[in-house]
N, C-alpha and C positions, 0 to 999 in steps of 0.2 A: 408438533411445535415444541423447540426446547430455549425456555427463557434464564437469560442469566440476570441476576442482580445480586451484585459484590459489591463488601465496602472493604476500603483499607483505612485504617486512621492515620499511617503514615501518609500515604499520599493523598487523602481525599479520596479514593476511587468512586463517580457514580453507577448507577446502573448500566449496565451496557446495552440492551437489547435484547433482541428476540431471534433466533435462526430456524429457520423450516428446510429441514435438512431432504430432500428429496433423493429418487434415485439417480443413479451414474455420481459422476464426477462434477461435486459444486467447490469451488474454493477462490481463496484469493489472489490476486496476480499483482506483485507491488514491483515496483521502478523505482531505484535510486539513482540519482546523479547528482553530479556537480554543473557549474555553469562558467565555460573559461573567460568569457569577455562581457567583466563590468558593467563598459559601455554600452553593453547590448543586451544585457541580462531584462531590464522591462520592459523591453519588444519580445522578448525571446517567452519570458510569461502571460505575455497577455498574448500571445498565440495557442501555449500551452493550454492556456485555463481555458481561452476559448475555441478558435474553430475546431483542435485538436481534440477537447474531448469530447465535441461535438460529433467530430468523426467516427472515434472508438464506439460514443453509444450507440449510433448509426448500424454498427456490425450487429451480425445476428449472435447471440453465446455473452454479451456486456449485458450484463444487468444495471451496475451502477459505479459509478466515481467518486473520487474525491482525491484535492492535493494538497497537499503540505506545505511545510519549511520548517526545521531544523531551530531550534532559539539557539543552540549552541553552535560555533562552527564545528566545519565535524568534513571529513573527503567529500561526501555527498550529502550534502544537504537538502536537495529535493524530492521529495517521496510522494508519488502518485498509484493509490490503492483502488484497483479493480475490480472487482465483485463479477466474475465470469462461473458459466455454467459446466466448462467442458474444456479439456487444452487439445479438440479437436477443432476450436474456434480457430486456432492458429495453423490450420493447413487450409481454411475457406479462404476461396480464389479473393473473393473481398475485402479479408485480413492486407491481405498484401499490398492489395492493388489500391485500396484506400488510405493505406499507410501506414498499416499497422505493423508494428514493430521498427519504425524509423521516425525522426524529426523531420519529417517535411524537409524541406528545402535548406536547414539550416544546415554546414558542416558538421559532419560528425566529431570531428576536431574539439568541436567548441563544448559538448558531452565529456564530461569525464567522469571517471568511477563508474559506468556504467554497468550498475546490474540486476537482473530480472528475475523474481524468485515465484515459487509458488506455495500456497497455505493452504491446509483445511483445517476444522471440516467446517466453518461458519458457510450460512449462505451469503451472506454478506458481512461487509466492513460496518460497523453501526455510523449513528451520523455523530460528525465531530460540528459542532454550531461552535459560534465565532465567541462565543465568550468560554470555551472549553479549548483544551485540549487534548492530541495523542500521545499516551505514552506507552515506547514499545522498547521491548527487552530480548535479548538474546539468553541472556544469561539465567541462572538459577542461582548464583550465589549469595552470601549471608548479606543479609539486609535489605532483600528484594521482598517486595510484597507476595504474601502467598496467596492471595486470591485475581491475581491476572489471570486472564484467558488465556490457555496456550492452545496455540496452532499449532500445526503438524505442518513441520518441509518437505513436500514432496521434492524426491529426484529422480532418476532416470528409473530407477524400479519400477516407481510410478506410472509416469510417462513416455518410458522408450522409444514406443512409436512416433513421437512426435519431434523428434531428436535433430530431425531436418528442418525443422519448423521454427525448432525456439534454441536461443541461445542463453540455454538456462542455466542460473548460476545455483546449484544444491548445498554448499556449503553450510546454509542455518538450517537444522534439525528442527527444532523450537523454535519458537516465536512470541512471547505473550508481549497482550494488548490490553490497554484500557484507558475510556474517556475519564480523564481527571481535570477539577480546577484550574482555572489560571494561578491560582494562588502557587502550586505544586513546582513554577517554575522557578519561586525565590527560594527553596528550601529541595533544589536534586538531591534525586538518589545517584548512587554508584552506579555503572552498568545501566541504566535507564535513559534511553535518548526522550527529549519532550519534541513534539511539532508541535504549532500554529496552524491552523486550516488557512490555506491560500482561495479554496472555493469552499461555497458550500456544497454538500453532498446530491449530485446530480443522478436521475434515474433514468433508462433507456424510456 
């Protein structure tokens, strides 16, 4: 069991969690997008939040959910963070055939920015509760907090094999996270996106 508890005085950071790192491949699988039609954006969420990841945890290799939204605007604003065991969940004849890796019925059209990344080494994403929120950084530069959690991007090194499977985007190396105050969202950092939790944090 390896437990993190960080503070930042900049940003509030609270504790984050706990991760029980096992054998093979544990990490995280995050989805960004945008949403093209307004008028159709809280149909479009309340399918997401519900029957959808209702599906995912349905697959064998989900461990657990949760989703987002952006307080700032930003290309993609929706960030939906997956807590999977294996990215060999993504060649199971079930992945596919339940819907994994598409929106259901809706045009793909209406998805934009769409892209799919992979994390370790956490076993999972911690839970963001509704009076907190995410904050996740790409960056390393001056004025960023030094005790975020950083993740590791897996890319095709990684994962090769599965290359047929997943249209993975590798571009982020890094990644740091962490559960911080509501308060953190009147007082941004540079480089640091905040989310609002859209659910709360769902387990298989």
């Amino acid at each position: 069991m390896i437990r993190f508890v960080v503070w930042s005085k900049r940003m509030g950071i609270i504790r984050i969690g706990c991760a029980t790192l096992k054998g093979g491949r544990v990490m995280l699988y995050m989805v960004e997008c945008g949403f093209a039609d307004p008028t159709r954006e809280d149909n479009w969420n309340e399918w997401y939040s519900g029957p959808k990841l209702a599906e995912l945890l349905s697959m064998p290799g989900f461990i657990a959910t949760q989703r987002y939204k952006a307080l700032e605007p930003c290309p993609a604003p929706y960030l939906a963070v997956h807590s999977i065991e294996s990215p060999s969940m993504f060649t199971n004849p079930n992945y596919k055939a339940n819907g994994g890796g598409r929106f259901g019925d809706w045009e793909p059209s209406l998805m934009t920015n769409w892209s799919r990344r992979l994390f370790g080494p956490l076993r999972e994403m911690p839970d963001v509760p509704a009076d907190r929120l995410l904050a996740m950084t790409d960056s390393r530069g001056d004025g960023m907090p030094s005790d975020v959690i950083w993740l590791d991007g897996l890319g095709w090194d990684a994962v090769s094999e599965y290359r047929n499977a997943l249209a993975l985007d590798a571009s982020v190396d890094k990644r740091g996270i962490a559960v911080v105050p509501k308060s953190a969202g009147s007082a941004p950092v540079a480089g640091v996106r905040l989310y609002a939790p859209l659910t709360e944090k769902r387990r298989a």
